[in-house]
N, C-alpha and C positions, 0 to 999 in steps of 0.2 A: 268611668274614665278618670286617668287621673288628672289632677288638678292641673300642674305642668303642661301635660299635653295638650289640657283646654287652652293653655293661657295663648303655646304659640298659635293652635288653630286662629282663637279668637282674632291675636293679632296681626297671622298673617292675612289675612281678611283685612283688616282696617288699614294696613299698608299699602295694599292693593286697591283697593278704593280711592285713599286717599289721592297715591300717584293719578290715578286716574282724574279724581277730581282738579288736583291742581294742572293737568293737563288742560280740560275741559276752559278753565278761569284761561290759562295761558294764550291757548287758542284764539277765543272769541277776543281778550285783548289784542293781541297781534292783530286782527284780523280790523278791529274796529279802530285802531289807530292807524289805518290806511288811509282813510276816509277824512274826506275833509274838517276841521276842524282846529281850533285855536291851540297855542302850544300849553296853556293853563288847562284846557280839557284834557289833554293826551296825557297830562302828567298828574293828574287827579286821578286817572284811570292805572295808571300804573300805581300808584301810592293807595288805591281803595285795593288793589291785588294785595299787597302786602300786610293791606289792615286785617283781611279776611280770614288770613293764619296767624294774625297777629307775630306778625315778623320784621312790622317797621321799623322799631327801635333796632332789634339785629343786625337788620341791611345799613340803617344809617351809619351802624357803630362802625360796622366790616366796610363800607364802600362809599360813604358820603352821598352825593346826589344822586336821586333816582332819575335812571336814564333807562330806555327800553331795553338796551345790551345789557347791563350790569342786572339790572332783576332778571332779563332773561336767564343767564349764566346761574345765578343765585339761587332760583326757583329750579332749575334741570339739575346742574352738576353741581354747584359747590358743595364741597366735603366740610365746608363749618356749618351749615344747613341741613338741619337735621331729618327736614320737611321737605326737600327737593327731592324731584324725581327720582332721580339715582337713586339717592339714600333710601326713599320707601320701598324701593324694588328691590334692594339690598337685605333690606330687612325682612322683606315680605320671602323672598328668597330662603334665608337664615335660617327663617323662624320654623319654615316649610321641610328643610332639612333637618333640623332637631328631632320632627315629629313625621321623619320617612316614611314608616310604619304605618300609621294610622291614615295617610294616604295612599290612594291607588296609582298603578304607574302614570297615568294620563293627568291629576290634577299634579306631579311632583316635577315632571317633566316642560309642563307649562311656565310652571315658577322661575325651574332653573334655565331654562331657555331664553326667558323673559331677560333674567338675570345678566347672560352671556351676550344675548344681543345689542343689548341698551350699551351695555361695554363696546361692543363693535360700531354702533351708530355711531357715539360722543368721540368717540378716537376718529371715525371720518369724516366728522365735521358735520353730522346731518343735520344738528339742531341749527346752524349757522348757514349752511346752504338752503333749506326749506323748512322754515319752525310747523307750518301748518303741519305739512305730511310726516315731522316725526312726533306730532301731536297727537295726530290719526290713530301712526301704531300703538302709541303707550296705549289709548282709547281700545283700541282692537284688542291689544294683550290681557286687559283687563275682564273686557266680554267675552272673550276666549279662555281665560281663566274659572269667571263666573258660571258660564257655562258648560264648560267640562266637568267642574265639580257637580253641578246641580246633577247635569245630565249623566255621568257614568257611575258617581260614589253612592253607597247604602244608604238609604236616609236613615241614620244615625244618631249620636250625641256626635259626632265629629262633624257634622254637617250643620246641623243645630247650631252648633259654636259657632263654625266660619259664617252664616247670615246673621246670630247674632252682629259681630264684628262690623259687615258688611253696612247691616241698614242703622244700625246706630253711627256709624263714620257717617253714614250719607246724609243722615237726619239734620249731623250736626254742619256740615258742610252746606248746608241749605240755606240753615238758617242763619250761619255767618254770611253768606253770599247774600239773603234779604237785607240784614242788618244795613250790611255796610254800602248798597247800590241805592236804598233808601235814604240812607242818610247822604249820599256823594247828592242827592237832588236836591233834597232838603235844604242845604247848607248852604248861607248866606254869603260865604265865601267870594262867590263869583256874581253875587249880585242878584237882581230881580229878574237882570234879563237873560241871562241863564237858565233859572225856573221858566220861563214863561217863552222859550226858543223848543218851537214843537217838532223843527227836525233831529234837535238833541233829543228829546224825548224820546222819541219813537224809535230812534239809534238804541238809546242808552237801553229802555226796558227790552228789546228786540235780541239785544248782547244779551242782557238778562237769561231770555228765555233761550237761545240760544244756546248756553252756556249749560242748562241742564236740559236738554235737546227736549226743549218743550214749546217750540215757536212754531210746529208746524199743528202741535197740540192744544194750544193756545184759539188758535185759527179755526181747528175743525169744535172747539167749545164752545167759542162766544162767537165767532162770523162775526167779528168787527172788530174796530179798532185796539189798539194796544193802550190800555188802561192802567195806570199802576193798583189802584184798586183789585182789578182782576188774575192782574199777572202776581199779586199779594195771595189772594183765594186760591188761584190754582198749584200754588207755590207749598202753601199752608194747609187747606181744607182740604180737597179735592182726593177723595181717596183710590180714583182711577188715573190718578197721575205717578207714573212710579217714582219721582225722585221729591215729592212732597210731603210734606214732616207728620202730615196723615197715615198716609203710603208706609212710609217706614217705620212709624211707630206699631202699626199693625201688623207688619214682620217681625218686627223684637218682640210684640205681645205672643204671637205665634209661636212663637222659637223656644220662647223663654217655659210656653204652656205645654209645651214637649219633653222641656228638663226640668221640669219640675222636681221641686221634693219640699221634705220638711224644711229648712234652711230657708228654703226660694219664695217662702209664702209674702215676705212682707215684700220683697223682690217686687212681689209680680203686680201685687198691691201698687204699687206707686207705677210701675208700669201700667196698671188699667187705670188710675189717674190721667194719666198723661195722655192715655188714649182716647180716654172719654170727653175730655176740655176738646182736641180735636175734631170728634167727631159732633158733637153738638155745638159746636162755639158758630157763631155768622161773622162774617167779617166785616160787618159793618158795624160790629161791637169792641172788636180786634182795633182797628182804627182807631174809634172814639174815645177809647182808651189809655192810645197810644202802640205803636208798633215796635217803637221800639223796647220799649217796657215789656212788652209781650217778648218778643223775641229773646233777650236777657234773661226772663225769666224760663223760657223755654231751655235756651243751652244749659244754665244755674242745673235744671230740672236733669236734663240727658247726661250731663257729667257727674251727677248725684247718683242717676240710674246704672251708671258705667262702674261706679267705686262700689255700689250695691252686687253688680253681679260679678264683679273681680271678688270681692268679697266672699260672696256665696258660691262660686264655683272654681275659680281660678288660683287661690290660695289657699295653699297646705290646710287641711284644718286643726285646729288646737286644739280639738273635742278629744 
């Protein structure tokens, strides 16, 4: 396959994801800023959205105080955001028309569908009339996407590519979403009594799991309380959780052990690193450690793994 056409597979996968994931963050914030609570919580949460794609400096620059309409806006449509819905659908769209060809009619026609309707929602106001339900659909269009592909295309190098894409966006979306909801606790900001207010807790991790639709997964695991300890393991370890940085590493190990070649050897090498710290790590050593540290070093890790296989399959070669 040639390089080019890996690249946009790859990346219209990771745009498609992405949209999705930042839908996912959106949701549960809208959803969890209903709910009772102080006005310093409500805007912590919106300000930990934006750490999560690392787009707070952006917004302050473009819009000054974070308020839930102005990130709402900023995160869906804004055209100087690179990272907003739109934009990734646009992209993921783009990227999917460059490389017609090498898709089937049913995964091209999702994309550009995708693409046409998201234009028809923003123009009738849907994200301003009901954010949940046009949260829904990005969510839907995405598992409708995923799923077309899996279920009608050859299992190929074209397919290979797009889960590469896929579970490497998701890995890293994870574990920015760990970082920064652990740290919104942690952080002295708001005092002792904040830590130690157990209906924020059990709100906050609950968004948490929520947010990568693991709270009903969470419940049928441990049958008890919501633990940040636990909702860390099932997040991290747990390799029957699909949207856990286990989960996904073991789909890029897979993927990448299909495209194999000479090239891809030191690839894959750091790739079975990554997998293996996961699969044998306990997480009460993760902890002890420190979490954050881990987590940093894991994205460092996934971004390293990313310029590895743009490297080795996505770029012309020189040879």
């Amino acid at each position: 396959m040639l390089s080019r056409t890996a690249d946009h597979l790859f990346w219209m996968s990771r745009y498609t994801e992405r949209a999705e994931n930042t839908a996912r963050m959106l949701d549960v914030n809208y959803q969890s800023a209903l709910l009772p609570q102080s006005p310093e919580v409500a805007l912590l949460g919106w300000q930990g959205l934006l750490s999560i794609s690392e787009l707070l400096p952006r917004y302050t620059q473009a819009h000054g105080e974070v308020t839930p309409a102005k990130v709402l806006n900023f995160m869906v449509k804004d055209p100087a955001n690179p990272s907003s819905i739109v934009a990734c659908l646009q992209a993921a769209r783009e990227n999917a028309r460059a490389v017609r060809g090498a898709l089937n009619t049913e995964a091209w026609e999702i994309q550009n569908q995708t693409w046409l309707e998201v234009n028809r929602l923003i123009q009738d106001g849907a994200l301003e009339s009901d954010p949940a339900r046009f949260f829904e659909w990005v969510k839907f269009r995405s598992h409708l996407s995923r799923g077309v592909t899996v279920g009608t295309m050859l299992q190929d190098e074209a397919l290979h590519f797009m889960r590469l894409g896929t579970f490497l966006e998701r890995a890293d979306n994870t574990a920015r979403l760990l970082d920064v909801k652990f740290h919104a606790v942690q952080t002295d900001y708001f005092g002792a009594a904040l830590a130690q207010d157990q209906d924020y807790d059990f709100y906050h991790w609950s968004a948490v799991l929520l947010s990568v639709s693991g709270f009903e997964t969470y419940r049928k695991v441990y049958r008890d309380v919501i633990t940040p300890e636990r909702v860390a393991e099932l997040l991290i370890l747990r390799a029957d959780m699909p949207r856990s940085l286990h989960a996904c590493m073991k789909e890029v190990m897979g993927n990448l052990d299909m495209l194999s070649g000479t090239r891809s050897a030191e690839t894959q090498r750091h790739a079975g690193r990554l997998l293996a710290h996961l699969k044998f790590a306990h997480i009460d050593e993760i902890l002890t450690n420190g979490l954050h540290a881990y987590l940093t070093q894991f994205l460092e890790r996934v971004n390293d793994l990313g310029g590895r296989i743009s490297r080795d399959f996505l770029l012309p070669s020189t040879a």
